[in-house]
Each structure stands twice: as C-alpha cells, then as structure tokens.
N, C-alpha and C positions, 0 to 999 in steps of 0.2 A: 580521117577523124569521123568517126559517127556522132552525128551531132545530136544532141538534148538537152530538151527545156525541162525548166521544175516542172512547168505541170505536163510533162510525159509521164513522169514517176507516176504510177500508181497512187490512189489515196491510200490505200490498206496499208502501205509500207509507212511503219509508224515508230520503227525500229534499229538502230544500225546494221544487228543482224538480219534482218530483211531485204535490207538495202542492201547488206555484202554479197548476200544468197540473190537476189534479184540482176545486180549489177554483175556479180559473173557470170549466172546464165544469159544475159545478152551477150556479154562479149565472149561465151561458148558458141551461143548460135550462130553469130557471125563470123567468127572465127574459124566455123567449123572445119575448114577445106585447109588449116594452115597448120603446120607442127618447127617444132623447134627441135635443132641438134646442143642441146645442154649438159649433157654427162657424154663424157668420153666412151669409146665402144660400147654405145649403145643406142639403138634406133632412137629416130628422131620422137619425140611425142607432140600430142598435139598441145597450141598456146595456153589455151584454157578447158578444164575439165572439172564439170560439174557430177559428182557420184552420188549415190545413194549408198548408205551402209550401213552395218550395226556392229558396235562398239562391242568388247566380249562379253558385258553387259546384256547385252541383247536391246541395248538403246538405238535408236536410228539417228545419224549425225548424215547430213551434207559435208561431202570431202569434196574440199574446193584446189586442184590445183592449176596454176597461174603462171605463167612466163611473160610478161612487159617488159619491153625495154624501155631503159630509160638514158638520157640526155647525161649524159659524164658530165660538161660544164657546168647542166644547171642543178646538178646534183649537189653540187658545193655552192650552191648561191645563200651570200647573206643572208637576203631577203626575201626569198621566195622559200615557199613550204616543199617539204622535201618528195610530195605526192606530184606537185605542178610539173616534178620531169620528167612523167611517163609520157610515153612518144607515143603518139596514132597507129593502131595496130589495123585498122579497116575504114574504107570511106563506108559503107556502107547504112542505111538508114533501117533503124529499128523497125521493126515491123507492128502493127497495131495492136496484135495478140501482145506482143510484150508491155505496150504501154497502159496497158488497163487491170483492172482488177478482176 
C-alpha cells in the first residue's frame, strides 16, 4: 500500500478531475515496472497509464487507463463502498515532486 495523508494532496487540487488526473499519475509512477495480462492473445500492458492526446477535435484530453484489482468478497459487502475493495498494487512511498504543487 502506498500510504497517504490529506495533506500530501496538493493544495491546487480543488477538483475531482484533478484528483482523478493526479491520483493516476502517482499510481502510473509507481507502478511503472508492473503490467497486467487482461485481454486474451495479447501482450501484457502496463497497470496504469497516463496519455496525452487530442480528441478529433483537435482538443487535448488525458487518457487514463487502469487495471486494480479488487477483493471479490468485499465487492459485495453491505456495507462498505464499493471503491474500499481495491487491493494495494505497491508499498512504495510517493515521492515529494508528487505531493506538492
């Protein structure tokens, strides 16, 4: 588990979409060395990948994509929110460049 406190976050992130764009590129960074076998006959890709791209628009969007696994029992839990059952994909600890603005 990479651990984090609120006040790691950045201030500037004032946004969910900030937050979703912030919070993948950590666990891209850290994840970097790791890929997953997800589609059948087809090389493994890596857990998380953060892109740069432009839309046919010629607009620029962040393509976020994500492979976490999650906890099958506590996926169906009454009680618990259905984000609580993603599983620790690295111990590793954020590095300072990421917690600041």
């Amino acid at each position: 588990m990479a651990l984090l406190t609120r006040t790691e976050i950045p201030g500037a992130i004032n946004s969910i979409e900030r937050l979703f764009v912030w919070a993948a590129q950590c666990l891209s960074f850290l994840t970097s060395s790791q890929t997953r076998n997800v589609y059948f006959n087809e090389e493994p890709v890596r857990t998380v990948q953060v892109n740069l791209i432009r839309g046919v628009d010629g607009s620029p969007y962040f393509q976020v994509m994500a492979h976490v696994r999650y906890d099958e029992l506590a996926i169906n839990s009454a009680t618990a929110k259905t984000w609580m059952a993603a599983l620790d994909e690295t111990s590793a600890t954020l590095p300072a460049s990421l917690k600041t603005d």
